[in-house]
C-alpha positions in Angstrom: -15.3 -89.1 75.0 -16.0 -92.2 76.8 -16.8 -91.7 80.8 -14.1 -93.0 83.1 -15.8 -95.9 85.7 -16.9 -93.9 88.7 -14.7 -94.3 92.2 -15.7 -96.8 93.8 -18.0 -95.6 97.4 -16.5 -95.7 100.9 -12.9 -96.6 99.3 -10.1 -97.2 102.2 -7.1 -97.3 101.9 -6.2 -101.0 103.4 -8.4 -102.0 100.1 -5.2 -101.0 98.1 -2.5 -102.2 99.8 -0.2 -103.1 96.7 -0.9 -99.6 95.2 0.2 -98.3 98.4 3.8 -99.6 98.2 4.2 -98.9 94.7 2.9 -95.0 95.7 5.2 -95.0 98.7 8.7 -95.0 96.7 7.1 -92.8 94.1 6.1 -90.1 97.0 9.0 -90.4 98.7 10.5 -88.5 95.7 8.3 -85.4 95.8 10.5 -82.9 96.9 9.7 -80.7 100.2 10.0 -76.9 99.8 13.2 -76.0 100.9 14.3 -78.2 97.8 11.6 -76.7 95.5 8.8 -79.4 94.4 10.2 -81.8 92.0 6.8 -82.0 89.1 8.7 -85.1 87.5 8.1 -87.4 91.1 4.3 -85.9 91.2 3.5 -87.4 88.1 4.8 -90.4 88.8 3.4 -90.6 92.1 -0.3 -89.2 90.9 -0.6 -92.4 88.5 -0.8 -94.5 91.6 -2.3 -91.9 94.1 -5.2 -92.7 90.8 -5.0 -96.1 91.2 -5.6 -95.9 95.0 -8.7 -93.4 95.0 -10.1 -94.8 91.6 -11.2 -91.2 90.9 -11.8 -89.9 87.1 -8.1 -87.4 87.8 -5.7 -86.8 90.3 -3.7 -83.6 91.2 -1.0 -82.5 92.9 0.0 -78.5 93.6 1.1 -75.8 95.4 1.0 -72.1 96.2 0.6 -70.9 92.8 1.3 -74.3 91.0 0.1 -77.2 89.5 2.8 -80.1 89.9 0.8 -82.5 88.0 -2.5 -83.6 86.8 -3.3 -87.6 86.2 -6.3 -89.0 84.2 -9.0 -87.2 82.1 -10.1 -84.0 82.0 -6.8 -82.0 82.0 -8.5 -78.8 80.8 -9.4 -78.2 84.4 -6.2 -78.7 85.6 -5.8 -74.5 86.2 -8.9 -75.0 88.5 -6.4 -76.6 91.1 -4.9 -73.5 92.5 -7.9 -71.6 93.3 -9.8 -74.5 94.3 -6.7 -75.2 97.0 -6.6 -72.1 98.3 -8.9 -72.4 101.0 -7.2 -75.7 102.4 -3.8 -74.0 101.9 -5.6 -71.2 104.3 -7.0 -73.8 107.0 -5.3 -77.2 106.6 -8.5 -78.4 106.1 -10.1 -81.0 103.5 -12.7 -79.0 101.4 -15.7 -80.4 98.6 -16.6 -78.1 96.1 -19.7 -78.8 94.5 -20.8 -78.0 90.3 -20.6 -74.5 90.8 -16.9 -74.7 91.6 -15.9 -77.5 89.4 -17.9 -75.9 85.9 -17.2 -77.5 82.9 -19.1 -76.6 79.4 -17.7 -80.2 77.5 -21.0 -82.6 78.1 -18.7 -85.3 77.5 -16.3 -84.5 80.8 -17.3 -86.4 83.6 -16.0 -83.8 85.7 -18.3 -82.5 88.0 -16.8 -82.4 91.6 -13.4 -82.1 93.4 -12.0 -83.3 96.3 -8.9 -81.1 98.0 -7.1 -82.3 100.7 -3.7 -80.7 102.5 -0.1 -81.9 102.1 1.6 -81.0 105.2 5.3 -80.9 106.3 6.8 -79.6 109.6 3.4 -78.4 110.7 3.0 -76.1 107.4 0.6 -76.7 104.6 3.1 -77.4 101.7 0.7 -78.5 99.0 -2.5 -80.0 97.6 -4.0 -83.4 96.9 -7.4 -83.3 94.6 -9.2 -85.8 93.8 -11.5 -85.0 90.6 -14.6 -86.8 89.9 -18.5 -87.0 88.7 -20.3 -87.8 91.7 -19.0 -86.6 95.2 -19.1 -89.2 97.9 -18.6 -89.6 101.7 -15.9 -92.6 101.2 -14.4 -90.3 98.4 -13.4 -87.5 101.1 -12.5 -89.8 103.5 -10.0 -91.7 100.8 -8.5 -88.7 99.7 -8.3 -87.0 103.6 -6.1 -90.5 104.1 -4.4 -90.8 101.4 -3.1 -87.1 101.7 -2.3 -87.7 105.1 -0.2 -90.3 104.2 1.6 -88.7 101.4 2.7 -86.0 104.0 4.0 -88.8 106.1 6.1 -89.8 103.3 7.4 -86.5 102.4 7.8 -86.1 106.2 10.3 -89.3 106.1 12.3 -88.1 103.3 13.0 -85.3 104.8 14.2 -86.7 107.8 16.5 -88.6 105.8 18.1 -85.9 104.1 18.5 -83.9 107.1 19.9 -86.8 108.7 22.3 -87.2 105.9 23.3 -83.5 106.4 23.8 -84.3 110.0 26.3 -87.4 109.2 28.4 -85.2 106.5 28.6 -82.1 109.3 29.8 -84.7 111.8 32.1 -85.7 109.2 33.9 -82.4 108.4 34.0 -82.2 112.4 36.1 -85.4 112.6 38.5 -84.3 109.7 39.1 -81.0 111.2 39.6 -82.7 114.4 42.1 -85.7 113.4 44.0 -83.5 110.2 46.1 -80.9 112.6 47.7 -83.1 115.1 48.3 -86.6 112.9 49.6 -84.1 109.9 52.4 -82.7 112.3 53.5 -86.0 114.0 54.0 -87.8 110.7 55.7 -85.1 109.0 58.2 -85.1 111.9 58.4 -88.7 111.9 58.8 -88.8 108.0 61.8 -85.8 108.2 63.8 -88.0 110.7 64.3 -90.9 107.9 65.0 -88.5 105.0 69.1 -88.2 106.2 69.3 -91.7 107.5 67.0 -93.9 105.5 65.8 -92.6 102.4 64.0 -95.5 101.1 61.9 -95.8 103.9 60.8 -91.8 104.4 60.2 -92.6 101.0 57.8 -95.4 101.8 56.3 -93.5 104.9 55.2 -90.4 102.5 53.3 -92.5 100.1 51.4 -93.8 103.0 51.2 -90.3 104.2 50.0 -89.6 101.1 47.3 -92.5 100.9 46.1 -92.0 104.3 45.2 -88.5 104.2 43.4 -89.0 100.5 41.3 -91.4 101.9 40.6 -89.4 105.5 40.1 -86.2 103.3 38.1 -87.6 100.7 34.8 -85.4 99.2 32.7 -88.9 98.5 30.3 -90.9 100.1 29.6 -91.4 104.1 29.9 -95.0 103.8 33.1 -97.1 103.4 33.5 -100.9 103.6 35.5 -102.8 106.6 38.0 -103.7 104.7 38.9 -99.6 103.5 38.4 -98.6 106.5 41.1 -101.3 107.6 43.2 -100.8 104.5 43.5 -97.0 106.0 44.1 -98.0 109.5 47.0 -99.8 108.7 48.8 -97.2 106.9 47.8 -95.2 109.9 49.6 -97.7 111.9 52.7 -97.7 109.6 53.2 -94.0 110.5 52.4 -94.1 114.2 55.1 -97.2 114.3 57.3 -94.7 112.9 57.0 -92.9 115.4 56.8 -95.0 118.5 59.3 -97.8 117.0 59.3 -101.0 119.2 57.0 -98.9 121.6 53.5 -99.9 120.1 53.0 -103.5 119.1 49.4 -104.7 116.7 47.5 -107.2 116.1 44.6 -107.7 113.8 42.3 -110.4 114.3 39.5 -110.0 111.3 37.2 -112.4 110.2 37.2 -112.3 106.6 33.6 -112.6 105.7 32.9 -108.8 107.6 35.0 -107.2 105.1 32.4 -105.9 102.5 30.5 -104.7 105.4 29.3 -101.4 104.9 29.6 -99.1 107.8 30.3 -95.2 108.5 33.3 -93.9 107.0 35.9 -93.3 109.5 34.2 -95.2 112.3 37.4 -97.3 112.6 40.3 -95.4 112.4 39.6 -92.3 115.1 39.0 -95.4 117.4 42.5 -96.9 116.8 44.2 -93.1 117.1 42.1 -92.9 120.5 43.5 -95.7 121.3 47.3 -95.2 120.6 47.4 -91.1 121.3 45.5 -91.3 125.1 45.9 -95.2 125.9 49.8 -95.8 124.8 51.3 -92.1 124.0 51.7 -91.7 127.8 52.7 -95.6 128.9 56.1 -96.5 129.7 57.3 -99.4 127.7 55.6 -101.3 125.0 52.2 -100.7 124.4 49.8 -103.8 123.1 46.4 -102.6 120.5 44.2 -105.1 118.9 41.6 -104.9 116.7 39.3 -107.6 116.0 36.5 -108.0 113.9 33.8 -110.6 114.6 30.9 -112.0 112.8 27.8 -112.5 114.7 25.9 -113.8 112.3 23.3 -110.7 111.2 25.7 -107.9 112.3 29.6 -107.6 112.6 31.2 -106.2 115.8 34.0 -104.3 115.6 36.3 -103.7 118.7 39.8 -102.0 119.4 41.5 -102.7 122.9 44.6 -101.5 124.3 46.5 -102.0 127.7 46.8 -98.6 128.4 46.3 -96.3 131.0 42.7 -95.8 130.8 40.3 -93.8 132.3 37.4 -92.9 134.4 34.6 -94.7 132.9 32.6 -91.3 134.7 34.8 -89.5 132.4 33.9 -91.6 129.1 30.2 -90.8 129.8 30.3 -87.3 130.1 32.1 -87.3 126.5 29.3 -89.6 124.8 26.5 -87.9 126.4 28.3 -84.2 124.8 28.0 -82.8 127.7 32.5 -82.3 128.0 34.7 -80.9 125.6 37.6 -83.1 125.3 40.8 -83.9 122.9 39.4 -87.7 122.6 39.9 -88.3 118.9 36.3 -88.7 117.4 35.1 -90.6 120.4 31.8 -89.1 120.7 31.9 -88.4 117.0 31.4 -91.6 116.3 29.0 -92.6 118.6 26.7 -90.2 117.8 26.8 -91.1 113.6 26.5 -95.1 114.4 23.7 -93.8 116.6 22.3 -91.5 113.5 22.7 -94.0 111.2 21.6 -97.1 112.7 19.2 -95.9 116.2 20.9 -96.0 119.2 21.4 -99.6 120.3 24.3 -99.5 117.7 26.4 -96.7 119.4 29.7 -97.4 121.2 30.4 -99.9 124.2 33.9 -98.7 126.2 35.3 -100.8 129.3 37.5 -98.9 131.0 39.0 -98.2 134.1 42.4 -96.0 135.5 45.2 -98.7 134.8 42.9 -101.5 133.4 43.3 -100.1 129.6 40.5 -99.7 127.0 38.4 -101.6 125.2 36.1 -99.5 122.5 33.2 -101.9 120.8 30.2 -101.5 118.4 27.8 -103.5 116.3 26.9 -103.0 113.1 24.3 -104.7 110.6 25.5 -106.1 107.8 22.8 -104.9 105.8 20.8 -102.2 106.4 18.4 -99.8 104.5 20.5 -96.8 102.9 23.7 -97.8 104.2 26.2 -98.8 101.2 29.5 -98.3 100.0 30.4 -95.8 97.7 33.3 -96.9 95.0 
């Protein structure tokens, strides 16, 4: 068997800066524990963790298990466990020397191991080794790095799926708030055209229909501007049912913000805000428009109405949490633009008692993770 090239000394990891990329989406798949490891990723990833260290083999495990072995020399892949107990026990990088890494093939140029800890929320999750013939200084260090930076990665993903399951909690908070009170209004509305207009009752329960398919849908947590207007609309159609002559709407959308992604039902609870504590309590005719602007690298979405309004005093204590309220999914949304793209993106509201309401916020038009779901 012919010797694999020896790692290279004092190796660092800015040397390899296109293997690092390549490793980075390949790590970011390696599962963390609540999830159970995932051996498919760690094979994928260890053929570039190889290519980064230059060592003979690379391994990946945990407690009890080998996720994956890379290079030559599998037939000391069992080895991995014991050898990582002790940095399971301290967190700490460990050599072990020929008497730990024995190997009776004269033709294996196995000789010495490198094990360094994967770590995630402060716990030691799992094991990096790198296997090789001759130990080195700039071997450790390499491999101490590179772990350290695979535990970073599987420290980002899973901030993004907790994030995600923060966005999809929010989510089934806004449909539990909006479904109760909307659900009995349009109803009402709907039963006082069955006896003296048929057709339209008619017409109003297939929007009914439409409008709580797409508010109650199971998919994804991002729509497009122009679904989210699409439902907004038939939301209008059932609220002008109500109201009648009462509550008057304009749109004013720029056309090329429509397939901007953004978070489903960001629009909509804005445009109830605005109708059930802006108009609902307004003698005479009440005015809402929604706009919808491009500004070049993001899209700003905005629905005003001339109102009552409030205390703007009173609009901060609901986006800083810190009141419960019957605001339709004001602070709801706030806090998942905020989740979703950092908190420069969150909601603007101008208000003041008699002035009316404006509600405003930007969103990117393209931004990593965030796209539509058909």
């Amino acid at each position: 068997m012919a010797a694999a090239p020896q790692p290279p000394a004092g190796l660092h990891l800015r040397d390899r800066p296109r293997h690092l990329r390549d490793a980075a989406h390949r790590v970011a798949r390696l599962a963390p524990p609540r999830r159970g490891p995932d051996p498919e990723a760690a094979e994928r990833a260890g053929r570039h963790l190889l290519s980064i260290l230059g060592a003979h083999a690379v391994s990946l495990a945990t407690p009890g298990s080998v996720l994956s072995w890379t290079g030559t020399g599998e037939h000391h892949r069992a080895l991995a466990v014991p050898l990582g107990e002790r940095t399971l026990e301290t967190g700490r990088t460990v050599a072990h020397g020929g008497e730990d890494v024995a190997c009776s093939d004269p033709d294996c140029p196995i000789r010495m191991a490198v094990t360094a800890p994967l770590v995630s929320d402060d716990l030691v999750i799992g094991t990096l080794t790198a296997w090789t013939e001759h130990s080195s200084p700039g071997l450790t260090r390499a491999t101490e790095e590179v772990a350290t930076w695979v535990s970073s990665q599987l420290a980002l993903a899973e901030l993004a799926r907790t994030r995600t399951q923060v966005v999809e909690a929010e989510l089934r908070a806004l449909r539990a708030q909006i479904s109760p009170h909307f659900i009995y209004n349009s109803l009402a509305a709907i039963a006082s055209f069955v006896r003296t207009d048929p057709d339209r009752a008619r017409e109003l329960l297939l929007d009914f229909a439409d409008f709580t398919r797409y508010a109650l849908r199971t998919g994804g947590t991002f729509t497009t501007l122009a679904e989210e207007l699409r439902n907004v609309e038939r939301y209008l159609v059932l609220e002008q049912a109500r109201f009648g002559d009462r509550l008057r709407v304009s749109l004013l959308v720029a056309p090329e913000v429509l397939p901007v992604s953004l978070p489903y039902l960001a629009v909509q609870p804005l445009v109830e805000n605005a109708v059930r504590h802006g108009l609902a309590s307004k003698e005479g005719t009440g005015h809402v428009t929604i706009t919808a602007t491009d500004l070049g690298a993001e899209a700003e979405i905005a629905i005003e109405d001339d109102g009552v309004g409030t205390d703007p005093e009173h609009v901060r204590t609901i986006l800083d949490g810190a009141r419960a309220t019957d605001s339709v999914g004001l602070g709801n949304v706030d806090a998942r633009l905020r989740q979703v793209y950092g908190d420069e993106f969150g909601l603007v509201v101008e208000t003041a008692p008699g002035a009316g309401t404006k509600v405003s916020f930007r969103v990117p038009k393209f931004a990593p993770g965030v796209h539509a779901q058909p």
